[in-house]
N, C-alpha and C positions, 0 to 999 in steps of 0.2 A: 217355349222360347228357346230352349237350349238345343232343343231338337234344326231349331231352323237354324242355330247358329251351328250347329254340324252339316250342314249343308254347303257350307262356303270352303271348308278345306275337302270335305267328298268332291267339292266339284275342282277343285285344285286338283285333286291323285286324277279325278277322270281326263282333264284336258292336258296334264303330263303326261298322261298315260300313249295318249291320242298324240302329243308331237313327238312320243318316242318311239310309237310306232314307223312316224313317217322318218327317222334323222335315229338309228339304234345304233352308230356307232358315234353319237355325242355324248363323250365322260362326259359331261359338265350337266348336257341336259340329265343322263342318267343319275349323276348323285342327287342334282335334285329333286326328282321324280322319288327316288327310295328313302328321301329324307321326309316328304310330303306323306308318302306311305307308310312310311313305321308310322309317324304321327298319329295317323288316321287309325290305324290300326291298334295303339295303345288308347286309345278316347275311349270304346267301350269297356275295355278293362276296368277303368277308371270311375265307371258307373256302378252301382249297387248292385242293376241287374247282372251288369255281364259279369261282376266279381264274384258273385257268389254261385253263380253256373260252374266258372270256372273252379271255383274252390271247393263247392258240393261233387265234382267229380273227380278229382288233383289233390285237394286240402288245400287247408290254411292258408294262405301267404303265397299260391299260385299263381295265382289272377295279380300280386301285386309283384311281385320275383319277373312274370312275363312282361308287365306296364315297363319296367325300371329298366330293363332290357331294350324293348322297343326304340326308351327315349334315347339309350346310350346308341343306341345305332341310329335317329332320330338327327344328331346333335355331330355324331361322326360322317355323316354324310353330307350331311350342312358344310361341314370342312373339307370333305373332298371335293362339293363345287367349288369352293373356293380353289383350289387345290390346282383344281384343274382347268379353272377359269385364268389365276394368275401365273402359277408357275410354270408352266408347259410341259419343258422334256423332264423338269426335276418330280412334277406331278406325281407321278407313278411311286416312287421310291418314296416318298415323300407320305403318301397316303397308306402306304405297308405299314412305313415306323406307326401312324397314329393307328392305323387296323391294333397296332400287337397293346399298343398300350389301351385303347378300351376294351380289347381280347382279356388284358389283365383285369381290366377294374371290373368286366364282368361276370368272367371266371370266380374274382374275389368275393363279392356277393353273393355270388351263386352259391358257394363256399358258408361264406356265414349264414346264407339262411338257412341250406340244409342241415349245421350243425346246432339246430336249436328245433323243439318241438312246434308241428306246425301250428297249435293253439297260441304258440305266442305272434303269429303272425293274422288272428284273427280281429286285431282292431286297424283303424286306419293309422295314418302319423301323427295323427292328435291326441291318439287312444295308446300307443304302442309304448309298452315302456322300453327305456330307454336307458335305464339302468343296467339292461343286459348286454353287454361291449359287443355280439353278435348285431344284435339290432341296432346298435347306436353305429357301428360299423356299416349296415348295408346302409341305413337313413343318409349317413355321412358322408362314407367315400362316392357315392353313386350322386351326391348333392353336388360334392368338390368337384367330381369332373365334370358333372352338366356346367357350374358355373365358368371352370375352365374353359371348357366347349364353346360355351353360348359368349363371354366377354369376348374372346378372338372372335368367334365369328363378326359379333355385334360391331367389333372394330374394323373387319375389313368391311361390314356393308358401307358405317361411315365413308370410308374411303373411297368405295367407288360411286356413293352418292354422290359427295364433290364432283366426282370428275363428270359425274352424268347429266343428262338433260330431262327436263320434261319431258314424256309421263315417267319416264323409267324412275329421272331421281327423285320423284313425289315416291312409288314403290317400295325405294330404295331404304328412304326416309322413315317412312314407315315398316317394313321391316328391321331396319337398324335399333326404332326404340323397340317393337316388338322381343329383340333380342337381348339388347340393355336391361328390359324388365325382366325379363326369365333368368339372367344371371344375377340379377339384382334380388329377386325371389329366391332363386338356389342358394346365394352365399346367406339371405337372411335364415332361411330354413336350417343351413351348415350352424348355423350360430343358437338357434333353440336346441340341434340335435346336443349340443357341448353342453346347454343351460342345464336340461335334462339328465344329459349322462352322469353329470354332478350333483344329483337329487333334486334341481331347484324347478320351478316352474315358470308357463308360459300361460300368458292368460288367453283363452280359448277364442276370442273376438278377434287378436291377434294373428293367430293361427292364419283361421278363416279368412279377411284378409288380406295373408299372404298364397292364399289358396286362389282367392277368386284372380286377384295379380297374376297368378300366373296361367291359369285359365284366358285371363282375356289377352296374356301379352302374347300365346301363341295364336288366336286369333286372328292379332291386328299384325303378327308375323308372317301367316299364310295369305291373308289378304294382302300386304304388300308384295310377296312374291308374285299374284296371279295379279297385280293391279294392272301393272302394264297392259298386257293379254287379254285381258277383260276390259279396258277401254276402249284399246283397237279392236276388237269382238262388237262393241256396242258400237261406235261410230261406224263398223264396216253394217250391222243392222238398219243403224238409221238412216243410212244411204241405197242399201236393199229396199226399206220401205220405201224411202220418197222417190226412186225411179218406177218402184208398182206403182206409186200412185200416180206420179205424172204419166205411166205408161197408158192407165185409165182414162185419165184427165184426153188424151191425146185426140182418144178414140173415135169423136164423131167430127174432125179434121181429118184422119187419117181415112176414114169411110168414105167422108166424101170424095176424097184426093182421089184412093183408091177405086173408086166407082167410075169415075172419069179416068183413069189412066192406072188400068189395069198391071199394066206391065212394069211401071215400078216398084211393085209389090215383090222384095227379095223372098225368095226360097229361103223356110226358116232352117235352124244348123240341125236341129230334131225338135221333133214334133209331139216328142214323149211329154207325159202329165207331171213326171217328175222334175221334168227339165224347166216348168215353167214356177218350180219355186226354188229352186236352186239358185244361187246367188250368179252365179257368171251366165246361166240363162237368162235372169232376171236383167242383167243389166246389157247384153246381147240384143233380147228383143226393145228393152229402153232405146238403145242407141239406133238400133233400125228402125225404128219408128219414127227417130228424129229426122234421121235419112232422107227417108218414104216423104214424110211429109214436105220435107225442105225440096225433094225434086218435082212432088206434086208442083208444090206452088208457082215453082219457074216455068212449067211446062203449061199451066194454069194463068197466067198472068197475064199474055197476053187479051186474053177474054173482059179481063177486070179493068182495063184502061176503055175511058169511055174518048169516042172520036175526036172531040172539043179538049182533050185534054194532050197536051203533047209535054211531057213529065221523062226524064230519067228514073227519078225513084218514087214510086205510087203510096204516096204517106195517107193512109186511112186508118181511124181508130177499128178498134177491134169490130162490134158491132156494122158499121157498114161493111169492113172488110168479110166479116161474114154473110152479109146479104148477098154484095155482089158476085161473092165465091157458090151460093147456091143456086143465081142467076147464070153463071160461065157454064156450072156443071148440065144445069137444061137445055143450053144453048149448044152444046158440046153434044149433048144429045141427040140432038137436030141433024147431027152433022157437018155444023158449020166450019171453015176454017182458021187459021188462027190468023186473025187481023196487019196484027205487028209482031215484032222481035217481042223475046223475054224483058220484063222489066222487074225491078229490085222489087220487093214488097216484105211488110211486114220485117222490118230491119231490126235487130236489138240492139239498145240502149248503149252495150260496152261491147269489150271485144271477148267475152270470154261464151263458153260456152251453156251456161247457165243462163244469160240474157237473151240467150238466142231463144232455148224450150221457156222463158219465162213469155216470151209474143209469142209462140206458136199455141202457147196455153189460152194464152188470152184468146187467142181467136178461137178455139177449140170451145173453151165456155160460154164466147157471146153463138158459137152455132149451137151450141147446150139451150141457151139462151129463148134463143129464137123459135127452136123447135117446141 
């Protein structure tokens, strides 16, 4: 289970990765792309396996000295979008001062843990005593400025949730608590490291917890960064599939059309195999086929008015409209000429263009139908 749930910020770093290829000179995208990455990047740290890799080759307290690291840049980055999102030209200057102050607080750590043996850095923060002002120091100062980090943050997402709309501010939303809990977690964490450094205890169920809290709050905090992105990802899918399908649906309308009147048949834009699962291929050949078919039919029409009938607009349900469309095409074959002028057929319901391919289906499936 935890395995798939690292799946959902991996796929966060990869699709940041991907619009910062395309857009490399957007601060804003770029800090949150490196904020997404360190995340990702402290997760296996944080694991038994990857900590003890790291600490069997480095020692002790390696693998968690690198994690606490990660976050502090993590949590700094998270403020340079913002940074760079609200302030503009002040951005840059702005982001320096916060560089040197987690410069410091990670220098500081870095500091207290070297100056203690790495065996005392071989339990987790449940395990670690805390009695030794070196460890109650790295536990603590690195806890204060996540919390500092993550409340500012936590308060400008509020803020620009208000002002935003759906999907963004649902995102937003969620992010926002995602961040509220992590600072919420940090300062309760700050407040065991104090219980401890003064001999007393935390009961162990507590801890954990506060462990799993903040486990699931960065979660529900990269899932609200990629929520937006990943809707319009899924809606742009589901409209990829339903023009394949109705592009299928179309086929044995557009065969016949095209069998009698060859030359409406447009020159496709390429003819390539990968062109035909590509999304703007996909919906290229959609719309030409809507085309093709809608010229067939005018060109076709005259055929399907029978003598006795003298009609502006030729209203047949789907099924006869398909018989008498495979009786025009035999006739057509023959030779014959076309009778009359073009007349209307097969009209849709509204004016939009969805009613239009919703009767060109219909008659597509009753010749599915028939055949």
């Amino acid at each position: 289970m935890l395995k798939l749930l690292l799946l959902i910020p991996v796929a966060a770093v990869v699709w940041k990765l991907y619009k910062l290829t395309r857009d490399p000179h957007n601060a804003p995208l770029r800090s949150v792309t490196l904020c997404l990455l360190s995340a990702v990047l402290s997760y296996p740290l944080a694991m038994p396996g990857g900590a003890s890799g790291i600490d069997a080759v480095a020692g002790h307290g390696t693998a968690k000295l690198i994690q606490n690291v990660l976050l502090l840049l993590t949590v700094y980055f998270l403020m340079c979008f913002y940074l760079y999102s609200a302030d503009g030209h002040a951005a840059r200057r702005r982001a320096r001062r916060e560089a040197v102050v987690v410069a410091l607080v990670a220098v500081s750590i870095i500091v207290a843990a070297e100056s203690v043996p790495n065996e005392v850095f071989a339990g987790s923060f449940s395990t670690a005593d805390m009695t030794i002002p070196q460890i109650a120091f790295f536990y603590g100062g690195a806890g204060l400025y996540l919390m500092y980090a993550l409340g500012v943050a936590g308060w400008w997402t509020r803020q620009y949730a208000r002002m935003s709309r759906r999907p963004h501010a649902t995102g937003l939303w969620m992010a926002a608590i995602g961040l509220t809990a992590m600072a919420v977690a940090c300062a309760v964490r700050a407040v065991f490291v104090a219980i401890r450094w003064t001999g007393g205890t935390v009961p162990q169920p507590l801890m954990a917890g506060v462990a799993f809290l903040l486990v699931v709050s960065i979660l529900l905090f990269v899932a609200g960064v990629t929520y937006a992105g990943a809707r319009a990802r899924i809606t742009s899918l589901k409209l990829w599939l339903r023009h394949r399908r109705d592009h299928r649906r179309l086929t044995p309308l557009w065969q016949l059309l095209s069998e009698a009147y060859p030359e409406n048949v447009l020159r496709p834009a390429s003819a390539a195999l990968r062109d035909q699962w590509r999304a703007r291929g996909v919906h290229r050949r959609y719309h030409r086929r809507i085309v093709e078919c809608r010229d067939g039919l005018v060109d076709i029409s005259p055929y399907l008015v029978d003598k006795a009938e003298d009609t502006e607009v030729l209203e047949l349900d789907p099924a006869e409209l398909a018989e008498r469309l495979r009786q025009a095409v035999t006739t057509i074959g023959k030779g014959a000429l076309s009778p009359r002028q073009a007349v209307p057929l097969a009209m849709p319901q509204g004016d939009d263009r969805d009613a239009d391919v919703r009767q060109l289906i219909a008659v597509s499936d009753a010749l599915r139908m028939s055949a």
